[in-house]
N, C-alpha and C positions, 0 to 999 in steps of 0.2 A: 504494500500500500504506500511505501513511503517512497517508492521510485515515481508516484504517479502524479505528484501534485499540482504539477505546471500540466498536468493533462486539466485536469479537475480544473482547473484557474481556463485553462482555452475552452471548456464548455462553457463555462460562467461565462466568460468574453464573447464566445463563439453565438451563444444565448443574443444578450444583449446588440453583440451586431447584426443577428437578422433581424430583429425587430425592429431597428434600426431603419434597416434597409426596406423591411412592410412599409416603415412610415413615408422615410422620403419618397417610396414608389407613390403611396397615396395622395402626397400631399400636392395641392394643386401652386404649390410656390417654388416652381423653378425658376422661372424669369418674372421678376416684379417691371410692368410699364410703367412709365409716367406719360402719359399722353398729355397735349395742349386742348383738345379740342373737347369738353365736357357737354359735350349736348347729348349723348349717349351715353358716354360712360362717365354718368355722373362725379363720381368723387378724384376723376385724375389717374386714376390708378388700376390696370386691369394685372390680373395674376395668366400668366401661361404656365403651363402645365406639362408633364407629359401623355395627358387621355383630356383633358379640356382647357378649355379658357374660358374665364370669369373674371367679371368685374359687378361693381354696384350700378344699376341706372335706375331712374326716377320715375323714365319711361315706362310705356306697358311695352317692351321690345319683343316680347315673345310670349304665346298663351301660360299661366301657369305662372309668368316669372312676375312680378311688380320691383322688386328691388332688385336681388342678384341675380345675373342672367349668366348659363352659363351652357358652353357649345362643345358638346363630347368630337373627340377629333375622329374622323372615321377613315378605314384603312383605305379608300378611292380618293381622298384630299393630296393632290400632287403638289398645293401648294406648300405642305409641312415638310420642315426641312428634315434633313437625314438623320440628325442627330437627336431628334423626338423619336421615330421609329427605331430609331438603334437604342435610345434607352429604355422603349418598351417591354423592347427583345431581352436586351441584355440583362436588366433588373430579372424580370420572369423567371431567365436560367440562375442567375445569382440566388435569387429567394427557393429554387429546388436544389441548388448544391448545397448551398449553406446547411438545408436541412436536414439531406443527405449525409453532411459534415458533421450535424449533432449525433443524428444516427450511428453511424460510425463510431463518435468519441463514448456516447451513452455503450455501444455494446461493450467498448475496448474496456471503458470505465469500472462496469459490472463483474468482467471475467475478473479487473485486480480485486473489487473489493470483493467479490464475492469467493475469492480464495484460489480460483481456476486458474491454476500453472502451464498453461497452453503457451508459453511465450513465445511463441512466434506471430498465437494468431493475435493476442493484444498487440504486438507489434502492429503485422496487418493493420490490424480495427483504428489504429492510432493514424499511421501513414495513411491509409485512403480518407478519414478524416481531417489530417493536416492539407491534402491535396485538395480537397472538396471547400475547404475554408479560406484555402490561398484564389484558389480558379474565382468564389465569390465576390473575394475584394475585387479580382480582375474588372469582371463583371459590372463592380458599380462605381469603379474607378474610371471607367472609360468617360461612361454618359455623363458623370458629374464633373470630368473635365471637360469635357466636351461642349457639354452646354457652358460651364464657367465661360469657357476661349469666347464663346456665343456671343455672353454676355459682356463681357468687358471686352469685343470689339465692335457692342453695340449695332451687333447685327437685323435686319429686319426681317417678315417674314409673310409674303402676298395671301395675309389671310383672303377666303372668299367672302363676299358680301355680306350672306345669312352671316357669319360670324359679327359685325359690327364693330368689329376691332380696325386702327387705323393700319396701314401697311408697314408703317415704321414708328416708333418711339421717339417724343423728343430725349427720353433718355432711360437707360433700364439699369436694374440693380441686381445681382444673386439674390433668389428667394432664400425661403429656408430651408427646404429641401437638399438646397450645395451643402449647407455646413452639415447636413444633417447625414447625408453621405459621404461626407468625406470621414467623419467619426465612425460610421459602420465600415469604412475599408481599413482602419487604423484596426479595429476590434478583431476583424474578420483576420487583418497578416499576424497581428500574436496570435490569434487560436489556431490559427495555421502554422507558423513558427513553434507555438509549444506541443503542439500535438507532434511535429516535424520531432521534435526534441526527444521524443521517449526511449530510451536505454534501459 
């Protein structure tokens, strides 16, 4: 038991950074706008996403919405750039290795404390877990730079119409989402580096 505990510390982490990673996948603050023109989108300010964009309007803009309106991105919109479909992707696969990655540590976990001397297969259970925790950081280390680079070169993005978003920002910011992925890819290389670790 007492060889295992930088394993037991990379579940704890390993934990923490998928949930991590649930979140910024949900959260609709990857790029914050500031837009000039508030006749729509009332308070200046629309969130893009990577599955919608929303902002506040005042307007009735769409049946069902009176204040926050907001436009699920759909897989035939050729206007969305690459790097919103690359992070839909690549989060997806991140959130099933990660979990894979627990899998793996929980069984390797069990055999030490539960007394089972197979050491080669806790090896095993530990390495395919350290590899499935490294590949997830991969995973949401891409899109979260990706879209950062986006972002701080204030790129824009020929929403369609029905969307009611302007074509460009007069200026944008990292949502919370970046910082929020960037700490689940921090979590996800130790649980992967300690799991890596097991002698």
């Amino acid at each position: 038991v007492s060889t295992a505990h930088l394993q037991l510390a990379a579940f704890a982490l390993g934990t923490v950074g998928w949930i991590l990673c649930t979140v910024s996948m949900g959260t609709v603050e990857w790029r914050v706008w500031h837009v000039d023109n508030t006749t729509v989108i009332s308070s200046g300010i629309a969130w893009v996403g990577i599955w919608k964009v929303c902002f506040i309007s005042y307007l009735h803009v769409s049946p069902g919405y009176k204040e926050q309106f907001c436009h699920k991105f759909s897989g035939y919109d050729s206007s969305i750039p690459p790097e919103i479909y690359a992070a839909q992707g690549l989060l997806l696969i991140a959130m099933c290795t990660g979990l894979l990655g627990l899998t793996a540590t929980v069984f390797g976990l069990r055999n030490v404390y539960m007394g089972i001397t197979h050491k080669a297969l806790i090896s095993r259970f530990f390495l395919v877990g350290g590899c499935f925790y490294v590949l997830a950081s991969l995973c949401v280390l891409i899109p979260v730079s990706w879209n950062f680079y986006s972002v701080t070169h204030n790129q824009s993005i020929a929403f369609p119409p029905s969307y009611y978003m302007p074509a460009s920002p007069a200026a944008q910011e990292a949502g919370a989402a970046i910082p929020i992925g960037i700490v689940a890819v921090i979590l996800l290389l130790l649980s992967g580096t300690f799991s890596l670790s097991y002698r």
